[in-house]
N, C-alpha and C positions, 0 to 999 in steps of 0.2 A: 650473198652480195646483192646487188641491185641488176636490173636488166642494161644500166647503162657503164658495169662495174663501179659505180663509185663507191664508195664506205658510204653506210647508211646514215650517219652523223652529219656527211656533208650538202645530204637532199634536204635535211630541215633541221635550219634555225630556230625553234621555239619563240614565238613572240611573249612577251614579257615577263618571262619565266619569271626573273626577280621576284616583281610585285604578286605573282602566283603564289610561289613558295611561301612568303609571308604572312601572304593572307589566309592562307591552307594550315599554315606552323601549328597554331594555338591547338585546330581542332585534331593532328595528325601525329601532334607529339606523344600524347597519349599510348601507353601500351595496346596492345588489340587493336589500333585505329586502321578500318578498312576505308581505302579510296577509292570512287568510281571516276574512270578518267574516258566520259561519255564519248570523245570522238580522238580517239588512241591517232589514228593517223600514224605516221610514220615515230612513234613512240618518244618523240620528245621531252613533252612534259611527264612522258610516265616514267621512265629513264632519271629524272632530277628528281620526281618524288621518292621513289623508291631509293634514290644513292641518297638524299636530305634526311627521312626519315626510316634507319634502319627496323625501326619492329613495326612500319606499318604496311597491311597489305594493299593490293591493289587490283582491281576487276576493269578491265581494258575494253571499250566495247568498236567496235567499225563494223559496218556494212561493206565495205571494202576486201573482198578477200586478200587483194595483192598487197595494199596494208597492213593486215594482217599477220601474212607471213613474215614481212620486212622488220615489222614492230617486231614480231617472236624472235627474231632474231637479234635485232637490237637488244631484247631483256632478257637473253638468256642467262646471263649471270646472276637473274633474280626470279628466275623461273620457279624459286620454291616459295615465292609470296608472292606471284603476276597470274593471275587467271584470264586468260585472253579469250572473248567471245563473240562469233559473227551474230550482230546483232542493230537494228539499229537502235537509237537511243530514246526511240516512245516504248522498247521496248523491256526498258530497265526492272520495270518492277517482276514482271517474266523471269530476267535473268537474277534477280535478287532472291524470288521463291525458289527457284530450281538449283541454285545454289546455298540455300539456306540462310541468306542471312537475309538476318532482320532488320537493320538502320544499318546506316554508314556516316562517318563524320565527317567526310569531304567528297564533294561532286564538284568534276570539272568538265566545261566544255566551251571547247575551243572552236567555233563554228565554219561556215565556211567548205571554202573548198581546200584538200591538202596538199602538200608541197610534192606526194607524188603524183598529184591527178594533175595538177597544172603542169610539173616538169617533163612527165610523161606523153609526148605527142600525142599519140594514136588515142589518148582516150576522149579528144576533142572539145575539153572546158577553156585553154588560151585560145582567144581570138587574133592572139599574135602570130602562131605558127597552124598550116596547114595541113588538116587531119583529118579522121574521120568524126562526122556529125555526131559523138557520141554520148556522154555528158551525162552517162549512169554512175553512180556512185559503188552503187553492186551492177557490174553485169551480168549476171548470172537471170537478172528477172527486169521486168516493168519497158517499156518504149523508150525509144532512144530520142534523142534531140532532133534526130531527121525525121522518124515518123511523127511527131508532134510537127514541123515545121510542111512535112508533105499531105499530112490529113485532117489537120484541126479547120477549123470552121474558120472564114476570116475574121466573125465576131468574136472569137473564141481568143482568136492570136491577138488581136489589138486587147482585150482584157489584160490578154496575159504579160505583156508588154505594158501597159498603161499601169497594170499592179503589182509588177513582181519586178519591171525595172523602171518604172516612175518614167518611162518614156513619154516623152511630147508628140513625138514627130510618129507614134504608133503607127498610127492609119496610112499614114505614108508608107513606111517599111513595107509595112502587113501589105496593101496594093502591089507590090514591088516584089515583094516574097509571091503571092498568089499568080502574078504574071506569069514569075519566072517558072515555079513549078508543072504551071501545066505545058511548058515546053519539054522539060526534064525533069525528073525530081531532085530534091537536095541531094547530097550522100557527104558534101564535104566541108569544112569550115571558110575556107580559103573563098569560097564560092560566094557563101552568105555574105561574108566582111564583104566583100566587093560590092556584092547587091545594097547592099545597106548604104555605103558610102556613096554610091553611084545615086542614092533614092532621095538621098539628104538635101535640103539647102546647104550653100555655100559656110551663110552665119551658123548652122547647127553644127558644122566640122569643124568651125575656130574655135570651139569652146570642150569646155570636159574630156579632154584625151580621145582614146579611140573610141569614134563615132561606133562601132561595135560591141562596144563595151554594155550600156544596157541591157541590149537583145540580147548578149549571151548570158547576163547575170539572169534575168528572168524564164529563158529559155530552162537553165540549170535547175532553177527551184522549182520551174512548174515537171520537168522529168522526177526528180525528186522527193517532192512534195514535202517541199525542206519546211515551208511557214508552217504547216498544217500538222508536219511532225514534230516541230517545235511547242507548237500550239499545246499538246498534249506531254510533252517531250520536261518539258521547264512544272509543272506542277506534279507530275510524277515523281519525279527528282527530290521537289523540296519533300514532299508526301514520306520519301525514303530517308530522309534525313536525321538523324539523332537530334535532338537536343543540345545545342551545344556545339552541333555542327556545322561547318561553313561550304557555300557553293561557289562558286566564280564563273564567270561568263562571258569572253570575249567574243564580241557580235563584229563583225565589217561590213554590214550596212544597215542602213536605217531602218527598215523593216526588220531586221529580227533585234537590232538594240530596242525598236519599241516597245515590241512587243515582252523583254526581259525587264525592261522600266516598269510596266503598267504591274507586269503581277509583283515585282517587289517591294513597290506604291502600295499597293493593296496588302500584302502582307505585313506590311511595317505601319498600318494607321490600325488605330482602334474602330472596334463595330457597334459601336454602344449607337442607341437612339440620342438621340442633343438634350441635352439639360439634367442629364441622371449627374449627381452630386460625387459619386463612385462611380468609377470605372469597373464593375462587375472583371472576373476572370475571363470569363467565357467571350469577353468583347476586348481583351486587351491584344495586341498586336503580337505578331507568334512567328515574326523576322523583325531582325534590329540588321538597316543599312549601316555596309561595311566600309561603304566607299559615295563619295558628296559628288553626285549626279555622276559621270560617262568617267573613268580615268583614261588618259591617253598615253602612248608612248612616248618614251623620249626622244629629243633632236637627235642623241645618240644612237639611238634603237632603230629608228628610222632609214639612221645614215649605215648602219653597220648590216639591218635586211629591212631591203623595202616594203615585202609583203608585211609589215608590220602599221606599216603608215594608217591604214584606215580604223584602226582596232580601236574597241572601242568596251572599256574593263569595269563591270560592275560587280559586285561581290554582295553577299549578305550570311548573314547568323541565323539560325533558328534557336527561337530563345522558349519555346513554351512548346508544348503539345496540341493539336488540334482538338476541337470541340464537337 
């Protein structure tokens, strides 16, 4: 069961399973067809691939161990085609040698943080409930959100604030953060919201929900190193792809939907020099866009789990081999 007994079905809603399954169908219906479901989380989406498409398998990846186990329990009724691995997801092509295989025809990843690190107090990612400063995705290894917040440079925390949550009011916070710790150090969330809101203009708290909210989303990626693993994370992926194959990629903020825009930009245009008459092989485009710019959820999807609201669904095909 869960640490809070609930049935594991009702810590997560899957956002946009629907248009998932659809766009996964063509490349999963196929016999033999292996799926990577790059950020398993509480097994959601893996749970509907696997009941949607009965012969195909599936390779489950989180860093999360307490996910992990949650997920394995959730698939146990398909535990003879679910391969569940603690892993993060720059680490796929690792887990695809050491498992043997060679291409896969559908990779998903559903990004973010999961339904049970946010619902989970103590692991400190809601800025809405008070916990410990902690905002590891594996705890097991890497600094937590309070050692970042108690030992980074102040140049260091306004970057990481100005890049990782597009804050305005950085230098302020960061001031306000560096005060406060050399009286105490952080250790709890409850703490920080307060600092932050107390540090704010008036006009910066009428606006965008809780004034908290950026510092903890940037906080999160920089403990993480969510952009940087993505970075490597998303071309690995397509790299493992068949032919024929399809990805999907729900991002929830703007930094990592860019960064899944720009490489599927570039994989979908031709590379030829300007004025060649033929488009040679070698320069033809080697992903066909699945989906016309960002797809969004629906008014109903939205209304039914909110965590759905900012998603943000881009998809593509691999139509050729690399050169």
């Amino acid at each position: 069961m869960t640490t809070n007994e609930r049935p594991i079905g009702e810590l997560h809603n899957p956002v946009m399973l629907g248009r998932t399954l659809d766009l996964l169908a063509p490349a999963l219906a196929q016999p033999g067809a292996t799926v990577v479901d790059c950020t398993l989380g509480l097994g959601g989406h893996s749970e509907a691939l696997l009941a949607t498409f009965p012969s195909a398998r599936l390779i489950g990846l989180d860093r999360d161990t307490a996910a992990l186990e949650l997920a394995g329990e959730r698939l146990a009724p398909y535990a003879d085609r679910a391969t569940l691995v603690h892993a993060v997801y720059d680490e796929l092509p690792q887990v695809l040698a050491r498992l043997g295989v060679p291409r896969v025809q559908g990779v998903l990843f559903d990004l973010g943080v999961s339904s049970l690190q946010l619902d989970e107090a103590d692991r400190g990612f809601a800025y809405a409930q008070d916990a410990p400063l902690d905002m590891r995705m594996d705890q097991t290894k890497g600094l937590s959100a309070a050692e970042v917040l108690n030992t980074y440079a102040p140049g260091d925390l306004v970057r990481i604030l100005r890049a990782y949550g597009e804050e305005k009011q950085a230098r302020r916070i960061v001031e306000a953060v560096v005060k406060e710790r050399a009286k105490e150090p952080f250790t709890r969330s409850g703490r920080l919201v307060e600092v932050i809101r107390d540090a704010l203009p008036q006009a910066a708290k009428r606006t965008g929900g809780n004034p908290a909210k950026r510092t903890f989303q940037a906080l999160r990626i920089e403990v993480n190193g969510e952009l940087a693993v993505l970075e490597r994370a998303l071309p690995a992926a397509l790299d493992g792809l068949a032919v024929g194959g399809r990805m999907v990629v729900l991002a929830y903020h703007s930094l990592e939907d860019r960064l899944v825009k720009q490489l599927f930009a570039t994989g979908s245009r031709n590379t030829a020099p300007p004025g060649l008459p033929i488009v040679p092989e070698q320069y033809q485009p080697r992903l066909r866009l699945l989906t016309r710019g960002a797809e969004l959820p629906t008014d109903e999807e939205v209304a039914e789990n909110r965590r759905a609201a900012p998603a943000r669904l881009r998809a593509v095909q691999r139509i050729r081999e690399s050169t």
